[in-house]
DRENDO-1510 file (C-alpha; in Angstrom, 1 decimal, always signed):
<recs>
REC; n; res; u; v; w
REC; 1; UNK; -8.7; -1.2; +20.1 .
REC; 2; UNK; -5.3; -0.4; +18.8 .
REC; 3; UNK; -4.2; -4.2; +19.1 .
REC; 4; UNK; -7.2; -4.6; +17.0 .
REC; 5; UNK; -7.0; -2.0; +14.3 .
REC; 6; UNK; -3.3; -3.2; +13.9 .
REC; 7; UNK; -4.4; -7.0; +12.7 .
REC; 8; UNK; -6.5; -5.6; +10.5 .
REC; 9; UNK; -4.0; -3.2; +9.4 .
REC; 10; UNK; -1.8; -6.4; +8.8 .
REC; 11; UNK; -4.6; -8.8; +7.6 .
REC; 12; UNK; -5.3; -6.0; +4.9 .
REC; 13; UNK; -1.6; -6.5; +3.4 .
REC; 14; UNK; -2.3; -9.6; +2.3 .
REC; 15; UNK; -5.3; -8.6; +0.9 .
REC; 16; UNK; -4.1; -5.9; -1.4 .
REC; 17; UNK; -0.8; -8.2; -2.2 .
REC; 18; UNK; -3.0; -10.7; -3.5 .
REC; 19; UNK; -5.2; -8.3; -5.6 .
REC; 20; UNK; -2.3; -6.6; -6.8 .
REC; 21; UNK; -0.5; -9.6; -8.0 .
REC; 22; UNK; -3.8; -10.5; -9.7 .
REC; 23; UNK; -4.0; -7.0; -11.3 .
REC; 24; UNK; -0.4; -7.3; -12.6 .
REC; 25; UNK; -1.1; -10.7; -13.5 .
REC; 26; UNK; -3.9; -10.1; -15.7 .
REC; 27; UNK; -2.3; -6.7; -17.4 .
REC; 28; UNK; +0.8; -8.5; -17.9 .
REC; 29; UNK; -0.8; -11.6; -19.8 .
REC; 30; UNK; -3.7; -9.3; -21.7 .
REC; 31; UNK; -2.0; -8.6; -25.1 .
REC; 32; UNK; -5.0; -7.7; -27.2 .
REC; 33; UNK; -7.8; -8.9; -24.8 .
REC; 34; UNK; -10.4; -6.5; -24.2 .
REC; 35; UNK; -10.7; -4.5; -20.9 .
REC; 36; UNK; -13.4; -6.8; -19.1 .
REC; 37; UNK; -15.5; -6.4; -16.2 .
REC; 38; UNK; -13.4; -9.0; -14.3 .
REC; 39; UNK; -10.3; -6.3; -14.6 .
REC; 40; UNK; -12.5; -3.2; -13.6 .
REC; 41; UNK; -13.5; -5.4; -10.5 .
REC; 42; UNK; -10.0; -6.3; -9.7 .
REC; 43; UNK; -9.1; -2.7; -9.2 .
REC; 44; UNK; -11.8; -1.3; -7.5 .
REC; 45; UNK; -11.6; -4.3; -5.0 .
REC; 46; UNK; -7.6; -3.1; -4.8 .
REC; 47; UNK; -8.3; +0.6; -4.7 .
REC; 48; UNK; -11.5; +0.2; -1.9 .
REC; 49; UNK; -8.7; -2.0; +0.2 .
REC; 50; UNK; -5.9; +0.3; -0.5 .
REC; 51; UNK; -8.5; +3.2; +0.9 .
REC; 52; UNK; -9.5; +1.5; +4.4 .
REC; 53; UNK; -5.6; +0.3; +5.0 .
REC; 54; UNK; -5.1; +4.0; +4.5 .
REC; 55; UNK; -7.6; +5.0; +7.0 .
REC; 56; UNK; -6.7; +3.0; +9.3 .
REC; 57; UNK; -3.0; +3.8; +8.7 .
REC; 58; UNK; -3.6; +7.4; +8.9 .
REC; 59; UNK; -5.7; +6.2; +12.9 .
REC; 60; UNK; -2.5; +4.5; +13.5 .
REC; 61; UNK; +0.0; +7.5; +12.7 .
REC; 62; UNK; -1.8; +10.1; +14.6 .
REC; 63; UNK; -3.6; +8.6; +17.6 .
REC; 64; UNK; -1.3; +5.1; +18.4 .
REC; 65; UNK; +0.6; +5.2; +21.4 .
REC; 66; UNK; +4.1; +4.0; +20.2 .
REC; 67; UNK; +5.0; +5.3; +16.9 .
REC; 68; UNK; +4.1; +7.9; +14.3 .
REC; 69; UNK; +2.9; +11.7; +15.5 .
REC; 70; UNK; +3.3; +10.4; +19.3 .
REC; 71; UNK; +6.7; +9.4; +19.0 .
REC; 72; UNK; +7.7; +12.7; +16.9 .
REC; 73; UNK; +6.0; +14.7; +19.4 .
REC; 74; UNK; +7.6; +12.8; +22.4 .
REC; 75; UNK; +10.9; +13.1; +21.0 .
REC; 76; UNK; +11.2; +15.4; +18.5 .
REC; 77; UNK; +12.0; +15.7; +14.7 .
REC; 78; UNK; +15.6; +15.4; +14.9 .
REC; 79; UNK; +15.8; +12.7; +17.2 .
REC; 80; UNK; +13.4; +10.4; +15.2 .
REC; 81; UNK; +15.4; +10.8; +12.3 .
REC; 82; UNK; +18.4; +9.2; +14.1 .
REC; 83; UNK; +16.6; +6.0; +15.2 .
REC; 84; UNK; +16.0; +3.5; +12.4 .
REC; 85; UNK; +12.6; +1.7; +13.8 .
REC; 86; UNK; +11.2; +5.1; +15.1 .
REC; 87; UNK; +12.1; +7.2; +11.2 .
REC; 88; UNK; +10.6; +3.7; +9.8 .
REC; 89; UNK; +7.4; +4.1; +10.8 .
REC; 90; UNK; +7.0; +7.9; +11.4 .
REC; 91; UNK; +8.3; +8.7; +8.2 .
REC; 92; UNK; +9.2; +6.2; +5.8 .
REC; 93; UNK; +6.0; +3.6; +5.9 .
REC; 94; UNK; +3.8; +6.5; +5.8 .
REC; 95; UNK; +5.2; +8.0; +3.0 .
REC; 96; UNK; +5.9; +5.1; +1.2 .
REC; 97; UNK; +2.7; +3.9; +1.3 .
REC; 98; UNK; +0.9; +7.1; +0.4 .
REC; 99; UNK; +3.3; +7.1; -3.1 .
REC; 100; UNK; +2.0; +3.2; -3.7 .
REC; 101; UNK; -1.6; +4.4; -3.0 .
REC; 102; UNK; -1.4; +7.2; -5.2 .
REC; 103; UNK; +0.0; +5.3; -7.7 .
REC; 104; UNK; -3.1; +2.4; -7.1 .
REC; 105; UNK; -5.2; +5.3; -7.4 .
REC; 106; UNK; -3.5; +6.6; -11.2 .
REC; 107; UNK; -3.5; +3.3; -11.8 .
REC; 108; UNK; -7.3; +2.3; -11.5 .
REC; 109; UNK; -8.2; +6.0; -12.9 .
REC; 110; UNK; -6.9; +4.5; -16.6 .
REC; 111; UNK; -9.9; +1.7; -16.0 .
REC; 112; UNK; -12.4; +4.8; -16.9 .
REC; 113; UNK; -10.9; +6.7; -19.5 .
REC; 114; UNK; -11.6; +6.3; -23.2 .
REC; 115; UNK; -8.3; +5.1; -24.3 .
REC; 116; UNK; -7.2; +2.1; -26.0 .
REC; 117; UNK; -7.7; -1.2; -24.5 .
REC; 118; UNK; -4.0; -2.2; -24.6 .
REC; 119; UNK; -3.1; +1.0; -23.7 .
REC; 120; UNK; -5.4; +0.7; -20.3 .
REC; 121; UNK; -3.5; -2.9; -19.8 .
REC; 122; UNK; -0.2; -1.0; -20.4 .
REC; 123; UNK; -0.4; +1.5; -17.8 .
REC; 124; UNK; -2.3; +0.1; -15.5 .
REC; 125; UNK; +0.5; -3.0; -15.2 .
REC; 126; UNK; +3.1; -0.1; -14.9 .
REC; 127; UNK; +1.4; +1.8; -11.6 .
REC; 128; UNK; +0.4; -1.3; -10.2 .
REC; 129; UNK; +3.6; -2.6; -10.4 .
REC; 130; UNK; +5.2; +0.1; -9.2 .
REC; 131; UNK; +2.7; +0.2; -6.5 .
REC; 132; UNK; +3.7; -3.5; -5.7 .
REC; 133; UNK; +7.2; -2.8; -5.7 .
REC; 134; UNK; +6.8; +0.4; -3.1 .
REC; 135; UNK; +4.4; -1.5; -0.8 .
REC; 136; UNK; +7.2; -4.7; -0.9 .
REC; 137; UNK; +9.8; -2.1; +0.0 .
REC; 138; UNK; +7.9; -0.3; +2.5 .
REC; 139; UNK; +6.3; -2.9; +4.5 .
REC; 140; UNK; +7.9; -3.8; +8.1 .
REC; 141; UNK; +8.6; -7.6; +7.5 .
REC; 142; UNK; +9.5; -9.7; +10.5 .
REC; 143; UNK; +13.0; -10.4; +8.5 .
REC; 144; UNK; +14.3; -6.9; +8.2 .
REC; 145; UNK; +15.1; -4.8; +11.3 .
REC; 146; UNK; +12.1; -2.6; +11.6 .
REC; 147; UNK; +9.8; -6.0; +11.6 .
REC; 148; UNK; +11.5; -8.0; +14.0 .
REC; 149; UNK; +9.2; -9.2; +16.9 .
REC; 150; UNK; +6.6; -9.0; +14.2 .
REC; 151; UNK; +4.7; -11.4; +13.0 .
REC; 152; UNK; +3.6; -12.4; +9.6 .
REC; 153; UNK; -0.1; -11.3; +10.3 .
</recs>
């Protein structure tokens, strides 16, 4: 099951990278276009994937058998913190991706208020791009350290 749960945890990147570059694409190109259907679908699809990563992140943390709660349990606090790959993913992934959530979450919230058009564009293309740039900083990619032996999926 965890094998499992961590291809879809993967498979579920790619999902919410592509909805998120289509969510920045379309706030970033809107000028004076009217908030449409199209861009309240966008980000509910994004904020419903961002929510089941999160889910089955938050499984991950506390129940998988090699990193998260189990390693900080099994080694302690301090000794985490000292290993980059074990402080990646007990700390810094988590976190990180809890900030980009949140801010997919802000984001989508400006969908429903009674503001502007443009001004909806406008700050929803600044917390999903922020959210974008956290998740591409955050994410163990087989180039960096904490990814190798990873694969792209």
């Amino acid at each position: 099951m965890e094998t499992g749960l961590l291809h879809t945890h993967s498979f579920l990147r790619w999902v919410i990278l592509l909805l998120l570059l289509v969510a920045v694409f379309r706030h970033l190109t809107a000028g004076d276009r009217v908030f449409n259907l199209t861009d309240r679908r966008v980000g509910l699809f994004l904020l419903i994937s961002a929510d089941l990563m999160l889910l089955i992140g938050i499984y991950q943390w506390a129940f998988g058998k090699t990193w998260g709660l189990i390693s900080l349990k099994e080694r302690g606090f301090r000794e985490v913190m000292r290993d980059d790959a074990a402080r990646f993913f007990a700390v810094e992934h988590f976190v990180g991706m809890i900030v980009a959530i949140i801010m997919i979450h802000i984001g989508r919230s400006y969908a429903k208020r009674t503001i502007s058009d443009s001004l909806k564009h406008k700050r929803s293309l600044l917390f999903y791009g922020l959210a974008l740039l956290i998740i591409l900083v955050f994410i163990p990619w087989p180039f960096r350290l904490v990814g190798a032996g990873r694969g792209w999926f």
